[in-house]
C-alpha positions as CSV (number, residue, x, y, z in Angstrom):
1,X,-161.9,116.1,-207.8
2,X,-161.4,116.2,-204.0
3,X,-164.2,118.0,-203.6
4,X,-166.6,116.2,-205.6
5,X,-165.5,112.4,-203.7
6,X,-166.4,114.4,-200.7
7,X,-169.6,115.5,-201.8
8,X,-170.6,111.9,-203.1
9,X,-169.3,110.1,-199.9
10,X,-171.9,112.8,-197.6
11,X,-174.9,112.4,-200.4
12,X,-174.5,108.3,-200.3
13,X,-174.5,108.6,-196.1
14,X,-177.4,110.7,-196.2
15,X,-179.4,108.5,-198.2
16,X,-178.4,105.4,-196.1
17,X,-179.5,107.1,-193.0
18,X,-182.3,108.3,-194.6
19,X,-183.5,104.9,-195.6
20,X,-182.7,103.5,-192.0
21,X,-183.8,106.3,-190.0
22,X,-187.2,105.2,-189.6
23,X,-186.5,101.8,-188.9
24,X,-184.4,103.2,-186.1
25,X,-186.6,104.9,-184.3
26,X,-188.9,101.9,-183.6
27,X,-187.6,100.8,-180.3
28,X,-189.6,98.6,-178.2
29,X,-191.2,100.0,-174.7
30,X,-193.0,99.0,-172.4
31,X,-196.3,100.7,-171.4
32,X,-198.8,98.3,-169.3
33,X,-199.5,95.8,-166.9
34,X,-202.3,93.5,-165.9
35,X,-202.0,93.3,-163.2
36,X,-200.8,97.1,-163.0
37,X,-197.0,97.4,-161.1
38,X,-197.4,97.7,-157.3
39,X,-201.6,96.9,-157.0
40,X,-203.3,95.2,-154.7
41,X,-205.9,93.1,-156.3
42,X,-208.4,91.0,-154.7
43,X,-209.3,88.6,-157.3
44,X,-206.0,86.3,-158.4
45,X,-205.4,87.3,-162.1
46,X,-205.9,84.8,-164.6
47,X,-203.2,85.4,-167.5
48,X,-200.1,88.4,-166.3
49,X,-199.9,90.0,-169.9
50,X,-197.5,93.2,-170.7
51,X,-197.7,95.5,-173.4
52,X,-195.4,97.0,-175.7
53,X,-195.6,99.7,-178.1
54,X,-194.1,97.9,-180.7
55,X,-193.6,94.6,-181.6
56,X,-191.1,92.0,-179.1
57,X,-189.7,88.9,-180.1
58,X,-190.1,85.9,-177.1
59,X,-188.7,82.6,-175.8
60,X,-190.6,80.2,-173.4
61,X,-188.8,81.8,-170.3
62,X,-189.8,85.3,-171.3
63,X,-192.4,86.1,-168.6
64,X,-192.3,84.4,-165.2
65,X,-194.6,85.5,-162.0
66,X,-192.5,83.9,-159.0
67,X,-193.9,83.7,-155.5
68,X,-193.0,85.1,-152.1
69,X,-190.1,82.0,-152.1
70,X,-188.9,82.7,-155.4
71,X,-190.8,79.5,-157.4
72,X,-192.2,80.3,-161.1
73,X,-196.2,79.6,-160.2
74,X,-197.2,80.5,-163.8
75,X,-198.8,78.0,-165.8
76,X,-196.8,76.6,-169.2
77,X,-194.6,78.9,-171.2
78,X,-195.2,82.5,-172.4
79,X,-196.8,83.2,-175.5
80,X,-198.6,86.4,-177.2
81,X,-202.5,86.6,-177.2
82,X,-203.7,86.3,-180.4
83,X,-200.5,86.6,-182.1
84,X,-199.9,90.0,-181.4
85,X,-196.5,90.9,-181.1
86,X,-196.7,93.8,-178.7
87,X,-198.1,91.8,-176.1
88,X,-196.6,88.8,-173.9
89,X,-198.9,86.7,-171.0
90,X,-198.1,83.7,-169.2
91,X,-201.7,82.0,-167.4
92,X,-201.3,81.9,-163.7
93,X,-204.4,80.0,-162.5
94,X,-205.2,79.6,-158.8
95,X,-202.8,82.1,-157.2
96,X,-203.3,82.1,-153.5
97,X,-203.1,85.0,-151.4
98,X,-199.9,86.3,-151.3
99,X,-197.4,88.7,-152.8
100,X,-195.5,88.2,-156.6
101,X,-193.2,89.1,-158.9
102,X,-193.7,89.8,-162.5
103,X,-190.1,89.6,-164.0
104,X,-190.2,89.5,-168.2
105,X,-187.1,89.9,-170.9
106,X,-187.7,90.0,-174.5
107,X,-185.9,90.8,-177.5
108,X,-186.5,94.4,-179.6
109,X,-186.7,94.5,-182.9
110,X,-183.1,96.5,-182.9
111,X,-181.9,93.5,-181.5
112,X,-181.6,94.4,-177.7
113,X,-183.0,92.5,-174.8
114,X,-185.4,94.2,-172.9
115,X,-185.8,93.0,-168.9
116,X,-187.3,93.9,-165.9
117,X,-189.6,92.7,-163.0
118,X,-192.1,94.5,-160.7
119,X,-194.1,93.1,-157.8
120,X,-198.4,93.0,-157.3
121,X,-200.7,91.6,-154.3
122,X,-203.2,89.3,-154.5
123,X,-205.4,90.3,-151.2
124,X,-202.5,91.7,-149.7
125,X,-199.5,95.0,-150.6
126,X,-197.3,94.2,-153.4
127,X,-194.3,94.7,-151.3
128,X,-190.5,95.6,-153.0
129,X,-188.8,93.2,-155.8
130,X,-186.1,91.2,-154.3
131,X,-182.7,92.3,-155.1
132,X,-182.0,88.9,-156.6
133,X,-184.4,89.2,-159.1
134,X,-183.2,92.7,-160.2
135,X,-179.9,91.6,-160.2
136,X,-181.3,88.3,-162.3
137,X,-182.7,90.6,-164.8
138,X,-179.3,92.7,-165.9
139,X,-177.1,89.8,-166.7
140,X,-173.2,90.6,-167.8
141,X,-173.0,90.6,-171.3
142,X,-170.3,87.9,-172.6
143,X,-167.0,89.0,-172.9
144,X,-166.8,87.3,-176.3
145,X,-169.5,90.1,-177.4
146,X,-167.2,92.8,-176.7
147,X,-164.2,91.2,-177.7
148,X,-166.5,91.0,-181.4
149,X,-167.3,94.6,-181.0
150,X,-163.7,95.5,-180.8
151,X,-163.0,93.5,-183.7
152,X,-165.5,95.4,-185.2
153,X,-165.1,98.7,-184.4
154,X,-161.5,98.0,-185.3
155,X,-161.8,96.7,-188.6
156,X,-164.6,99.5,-189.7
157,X,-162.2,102.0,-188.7
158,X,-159.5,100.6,-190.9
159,X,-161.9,99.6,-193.8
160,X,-162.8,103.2,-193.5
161,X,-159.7,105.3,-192.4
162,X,-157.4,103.8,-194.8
163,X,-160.3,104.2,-197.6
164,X,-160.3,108.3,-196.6
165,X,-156.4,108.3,-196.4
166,X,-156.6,107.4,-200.0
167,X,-158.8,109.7,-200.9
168,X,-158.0,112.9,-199.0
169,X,-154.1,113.1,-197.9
170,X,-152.5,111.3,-200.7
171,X,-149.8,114.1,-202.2
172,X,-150.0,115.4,-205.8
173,X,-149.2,112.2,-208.5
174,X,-148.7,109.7,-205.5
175,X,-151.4,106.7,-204.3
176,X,-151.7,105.0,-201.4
177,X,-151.5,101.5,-202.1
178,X,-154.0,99.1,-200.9
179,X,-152.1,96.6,-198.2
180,X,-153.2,93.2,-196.3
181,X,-153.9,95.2,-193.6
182,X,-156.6,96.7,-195.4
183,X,-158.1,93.5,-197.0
184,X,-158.2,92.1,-193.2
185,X,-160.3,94.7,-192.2
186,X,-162.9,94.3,-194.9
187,X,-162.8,90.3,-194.3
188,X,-162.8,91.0,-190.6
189,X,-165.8,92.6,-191.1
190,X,-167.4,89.6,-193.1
191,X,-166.3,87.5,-190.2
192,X,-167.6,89.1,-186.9
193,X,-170.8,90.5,-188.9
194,X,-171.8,86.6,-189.5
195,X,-170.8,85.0,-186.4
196,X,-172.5,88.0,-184.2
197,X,-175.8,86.6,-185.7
198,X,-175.4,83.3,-184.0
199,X,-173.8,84.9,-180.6
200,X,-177.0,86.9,-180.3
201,X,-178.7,84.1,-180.6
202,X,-176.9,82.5,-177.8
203,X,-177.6,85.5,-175.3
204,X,-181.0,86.6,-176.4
205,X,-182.1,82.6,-176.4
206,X,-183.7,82.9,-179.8
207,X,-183.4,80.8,-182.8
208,X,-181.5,81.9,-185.3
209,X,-184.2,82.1,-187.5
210,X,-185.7,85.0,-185.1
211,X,-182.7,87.0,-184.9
212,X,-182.1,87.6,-188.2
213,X,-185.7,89.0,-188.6
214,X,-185.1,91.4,-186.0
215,X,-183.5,94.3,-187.0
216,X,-180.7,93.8,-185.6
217,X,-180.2,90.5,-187.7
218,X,-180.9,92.7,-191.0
219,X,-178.0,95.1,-190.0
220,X,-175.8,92.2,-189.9
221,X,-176.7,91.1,-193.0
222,X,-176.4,94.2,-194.3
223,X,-173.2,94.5,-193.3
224,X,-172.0,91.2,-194.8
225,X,-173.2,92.1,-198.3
226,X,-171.9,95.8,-198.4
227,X,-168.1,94.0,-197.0
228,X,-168.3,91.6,-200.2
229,X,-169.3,94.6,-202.3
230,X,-166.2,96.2,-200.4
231,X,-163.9,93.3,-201.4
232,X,-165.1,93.2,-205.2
233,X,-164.2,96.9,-205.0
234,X,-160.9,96.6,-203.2
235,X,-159.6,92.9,-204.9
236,X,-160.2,94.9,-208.8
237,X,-156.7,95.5,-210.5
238,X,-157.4,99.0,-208.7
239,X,-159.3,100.4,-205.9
240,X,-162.8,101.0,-207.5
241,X,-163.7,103.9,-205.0
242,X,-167.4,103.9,-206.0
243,X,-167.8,100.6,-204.5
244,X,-165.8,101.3,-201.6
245,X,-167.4,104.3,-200.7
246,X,-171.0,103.0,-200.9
247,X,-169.9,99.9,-199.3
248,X,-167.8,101.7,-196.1
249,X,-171.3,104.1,-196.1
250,X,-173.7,100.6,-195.6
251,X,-171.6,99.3,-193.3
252,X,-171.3,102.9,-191.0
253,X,-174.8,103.5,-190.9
254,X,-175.7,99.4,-190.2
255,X,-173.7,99.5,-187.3
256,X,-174.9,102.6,-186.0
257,X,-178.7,101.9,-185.7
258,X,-177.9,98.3,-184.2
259,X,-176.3,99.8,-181.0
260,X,-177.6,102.2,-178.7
261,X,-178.4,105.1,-180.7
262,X,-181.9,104.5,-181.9
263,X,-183.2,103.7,-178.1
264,X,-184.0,107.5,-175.9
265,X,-186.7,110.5,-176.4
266,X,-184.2,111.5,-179.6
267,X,-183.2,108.8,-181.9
268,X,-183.0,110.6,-184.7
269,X,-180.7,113.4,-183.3
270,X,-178.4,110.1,-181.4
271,X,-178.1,108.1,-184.8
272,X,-176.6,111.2,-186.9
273,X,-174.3,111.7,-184.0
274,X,-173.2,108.2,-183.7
275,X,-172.9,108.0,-187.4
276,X,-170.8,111.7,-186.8
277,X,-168.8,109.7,-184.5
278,X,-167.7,107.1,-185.9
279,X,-166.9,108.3,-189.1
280,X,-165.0,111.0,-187.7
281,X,-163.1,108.1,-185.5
282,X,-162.4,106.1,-188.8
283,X,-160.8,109.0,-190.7
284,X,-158.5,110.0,-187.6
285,X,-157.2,106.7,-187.3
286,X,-157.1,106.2,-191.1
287,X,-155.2,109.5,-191.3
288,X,-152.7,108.6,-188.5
289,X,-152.0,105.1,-189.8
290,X,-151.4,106.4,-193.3
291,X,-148.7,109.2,-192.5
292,X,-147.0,105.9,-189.8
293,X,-147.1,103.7,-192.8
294,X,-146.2,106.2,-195.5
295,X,-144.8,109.1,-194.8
296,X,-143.7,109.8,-198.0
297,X,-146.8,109.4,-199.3
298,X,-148.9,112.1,-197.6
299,X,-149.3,115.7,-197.4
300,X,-148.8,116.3,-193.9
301,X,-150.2,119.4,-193.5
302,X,-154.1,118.5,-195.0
303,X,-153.4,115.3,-192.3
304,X,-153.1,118.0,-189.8
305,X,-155.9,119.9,-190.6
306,X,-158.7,117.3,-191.8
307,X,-157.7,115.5,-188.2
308,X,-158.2,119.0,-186.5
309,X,-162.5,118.6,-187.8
310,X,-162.0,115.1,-186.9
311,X,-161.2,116.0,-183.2
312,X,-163.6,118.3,-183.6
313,X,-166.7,115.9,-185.1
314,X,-166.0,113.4,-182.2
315,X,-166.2,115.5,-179.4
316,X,-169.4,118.0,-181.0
317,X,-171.1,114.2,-181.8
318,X,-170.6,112.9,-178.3
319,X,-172.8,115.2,-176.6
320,X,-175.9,114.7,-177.6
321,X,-175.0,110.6,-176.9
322,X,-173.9,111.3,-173.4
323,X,-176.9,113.7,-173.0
324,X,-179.4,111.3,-173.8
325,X,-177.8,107.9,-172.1
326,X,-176.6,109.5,-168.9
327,X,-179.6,111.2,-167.2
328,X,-177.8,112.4,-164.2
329,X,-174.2,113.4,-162.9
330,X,-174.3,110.9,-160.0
331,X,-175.2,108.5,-163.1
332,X,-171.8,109.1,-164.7
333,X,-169.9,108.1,-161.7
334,X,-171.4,105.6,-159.9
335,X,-172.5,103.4,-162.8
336,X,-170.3,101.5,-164.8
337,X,-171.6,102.5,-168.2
338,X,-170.8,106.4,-166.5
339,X,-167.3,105.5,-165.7
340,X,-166.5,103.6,-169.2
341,X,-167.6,106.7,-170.7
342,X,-165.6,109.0,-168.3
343,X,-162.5,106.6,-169.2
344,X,-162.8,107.2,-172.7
345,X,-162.9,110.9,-172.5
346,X,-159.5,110.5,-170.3
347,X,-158.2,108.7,-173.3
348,X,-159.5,111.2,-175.9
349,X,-158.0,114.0,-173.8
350,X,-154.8,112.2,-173.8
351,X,-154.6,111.3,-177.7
352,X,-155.7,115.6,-178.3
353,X,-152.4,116.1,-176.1
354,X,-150.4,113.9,-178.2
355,X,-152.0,115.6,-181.5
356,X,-151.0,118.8,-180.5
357,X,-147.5,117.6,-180.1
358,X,-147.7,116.1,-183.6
359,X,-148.4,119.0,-185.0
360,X,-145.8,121.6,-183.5
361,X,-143.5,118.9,-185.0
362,X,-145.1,119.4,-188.5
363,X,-142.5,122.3,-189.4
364,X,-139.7,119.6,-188.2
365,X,-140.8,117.5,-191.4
366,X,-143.1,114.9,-191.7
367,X,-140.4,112.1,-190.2
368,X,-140.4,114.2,-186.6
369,X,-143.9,113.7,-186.6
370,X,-144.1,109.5,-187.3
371,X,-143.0,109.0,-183.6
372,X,-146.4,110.7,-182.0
373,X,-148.6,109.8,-184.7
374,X,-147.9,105.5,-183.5
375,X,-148.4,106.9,-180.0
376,X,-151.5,108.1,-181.5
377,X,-152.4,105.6,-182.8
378,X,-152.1,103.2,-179.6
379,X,-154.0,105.5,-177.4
380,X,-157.0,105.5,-180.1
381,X,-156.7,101.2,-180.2
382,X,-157.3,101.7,-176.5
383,X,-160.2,104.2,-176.8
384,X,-161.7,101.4,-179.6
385,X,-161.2,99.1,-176.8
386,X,-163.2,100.9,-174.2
387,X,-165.9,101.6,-176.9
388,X,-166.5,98.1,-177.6
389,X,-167.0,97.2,-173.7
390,X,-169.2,100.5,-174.0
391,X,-171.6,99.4,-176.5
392,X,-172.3,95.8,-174.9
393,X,-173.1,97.9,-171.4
394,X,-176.4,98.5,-170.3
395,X,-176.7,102.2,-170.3
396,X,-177.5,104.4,-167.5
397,X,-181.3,105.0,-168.0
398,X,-184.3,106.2,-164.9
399,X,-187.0,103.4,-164.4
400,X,-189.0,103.3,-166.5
401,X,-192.8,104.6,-165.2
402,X,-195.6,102.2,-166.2
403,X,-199.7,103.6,-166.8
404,X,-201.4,101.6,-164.2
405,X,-204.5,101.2,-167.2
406,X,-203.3,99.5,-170.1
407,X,-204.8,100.6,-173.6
408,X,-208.2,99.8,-174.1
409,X,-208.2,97.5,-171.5
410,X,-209.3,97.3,-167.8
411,X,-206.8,96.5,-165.2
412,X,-207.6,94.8,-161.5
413,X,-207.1,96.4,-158.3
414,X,-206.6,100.3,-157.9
415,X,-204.2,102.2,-159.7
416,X,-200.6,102.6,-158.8
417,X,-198.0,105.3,-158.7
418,X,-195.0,103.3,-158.5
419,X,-192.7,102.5,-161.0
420,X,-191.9,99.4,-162.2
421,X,-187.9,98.3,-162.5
422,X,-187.2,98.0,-165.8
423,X,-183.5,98.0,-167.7
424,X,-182.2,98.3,-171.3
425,X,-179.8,95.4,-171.9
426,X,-177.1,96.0,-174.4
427,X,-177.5,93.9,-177.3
């Protein structure tokens, strides 16, 4: 019977990811410039247009060209030619002789906010982009988003843990009973899943409208209807695990292709380690929680051993994450999306050490080891805490180089080699 829950929770995962895998690898780039970054051009351009190779979502402010003193000389608000939405212009009629900056954000369809700037001539060398303006272009993300994320993260791990507890550790003729603490996570998730919609909003400045066609906005609402599947499941005289399980799987696999594992060269390979991840987190902490909360209840040696792969899936699954958003070693420790991810290691190290302790307690009875399973515990809430400050930071990515020719179309001035300055915002 074991076996066969196990089976079915992997199959409905699979197909989840296999139905948002595409989607996930669609993560807007951009790959031209008119005028191209760093060019002289003799003629003042009449429109500044970028393209994408997929389709961005705008506001008015998204593209501004500011001159030499740091005024916006473009003419009205930005808009896409011909309604395509891989390309944004702004008009810039009239420019005089001088030196400008190009700096742009839009909004992915995954829901982050792409930014950048890069500087052209008109008669004269294009010169450097202020440091202002780069600075400008990588905004803090709102505290209140991570303090959601951890919220999140918190409550999917519950949700999900205490939903694998149940499954996998209970002993012979005993069941884990479902608690409050279990029906707060799946409303928690409700909660955050709704309001994030309206918080992006807020720091992408799109309508609400917008976001929720992004997909970022159809994750969330994905979310929201597998949690009141989850709660149908969960409020039933008993726990009805084929709703719970499909309803935990939605909700893993919607929050992993909204964060930053469809963006790099390997999206595919990031996603099913991020899914890896967190799954593997959820079952930990579900595990650890379960033998705090009812020791009686579970057999404390398959808690030992099904956490042992758990340590194991976490650490195997971050690879290929920190591979792929760290591109360097000086990367890791000089930028803050390095050192949050050093710190959680740290953390990860410290909650093996305590493991190890819990389990050369094991023979002791499972009451010896309740003590370091709530240390456990506390060093994982930490490690959820770092996680969620992780996810809303901008990760540690090489400029971006930009074709001095864009597609199909002729650009002004002679080509350039340098590379524009361009950043990956966190959602």
């Amino acid at each position: 019977m074991l076996f066969r829950r196990c089976v079915w929770l992997l199959a409905v995962i699979g197909i989840a990811l296999g139905v948002t895998a595409t989607a996930a690898l669609a993560h807007a780039e951009l790959v031209a410039t008119v005028p191209a970054a760093g060019a002289r051009v003799e003629r003042a351009p009449a429109v500044v247009r970028l393209t994408f190779d997929d389709a961005v979502t705008i506001d008015p402010g998204s593209l501004r060209v500011l001159d030499a003193n740091g005024r916006d000389v473009g003419r009205g608000e930005a808009f896409q030619p011909g309604n395509d939405g891989s390309m944004v212009a702004v008009r810039t009629d009239g420019l005089a002789r001088g030196s400008y900056v190009v700096a742009w954000h839009v909004v992915s369809d995954d829901g982050h906010v792409l930014s950048g700037a890069y500087a052209f001539g008109v008669g004269v060398a294009a010169g450097d982009v202020p440091a202002a303006v780069v600075k400008e272009q990588i905004p803090a993300a709102p505290v209140i988003r991570a303090v959601l994320h951890g919220l999140l993260l918190a409550s999917i791990a519950l949700a999900l843990g205490i939903l694998a507890a149940a499954l996998l550790v209970a002993r012979p003729g005993s069941t884990i009973p479902p608690t409050m603490v279990e029906f707060g996570a799946w409303t928690t998730i409700l909660f955050v899943a709704f309001f994030d919609i309206f918080v992006q909003a807020d720091t992408s400045g799109l309508k609400v409208g917008a976001v929720i066609a992004t997909r970022y906005g159809i994750s969330r609402l994905v979310m929201m209807v597998a949690t009141i599947v989850g709660l149908v499941g969960f409020t039933s005289s008993r726990r009805r695990v084929p709703f719970l399980i499909a309803a935990g799987a939605a909700i893993a696999v919607a929050e992993t292709v909204s964060g930053h594992a469809g963006t790099g060269p390997y999206p595919l390979a990031t996603i099913v380690a991020a899914l890896a991840h967190l799954c593997a987190a959820s079952i930990w902490i579900g595990l650890l929680l379960a033998t705090g909360r009812w020791p009686e209840l579970v057999d404390i040696e398959r808690v030992s051993s099904i956490a042992a792969w758990c340590v194991f899936a976490i650490a195997a699954s971050a690879v290929p994450q920190v591979v792929v958003a760290i591109p360097s070693f000086d990367a890791l420790i000089t930028t803050m999306y390095g050192l949050l991810v050093c710190a959680k290691f740290l953390l990860l190290l410290l909650a093996l050490a305590v493991a190890v302790v819990s389990r050369r307690r094991i023979a002791a009875g499972t009451a010896a080891v309740v003590p370091t399973v709530r240390l456990e515990l506390l060093v994982l809430t930490a490690v959820l805490a770092v996680t969620a400050v992780l996810v809303e930071s901008p990760q540690s990515r090489s400029p971006v180089v930009i074709p001095s020719v864009a597609p199909q179309r002729a650009v002004e001035g002679p080509p350039s080699s340098l590379a524009i300055t361009a950043f990956h915002q966190g959602r």
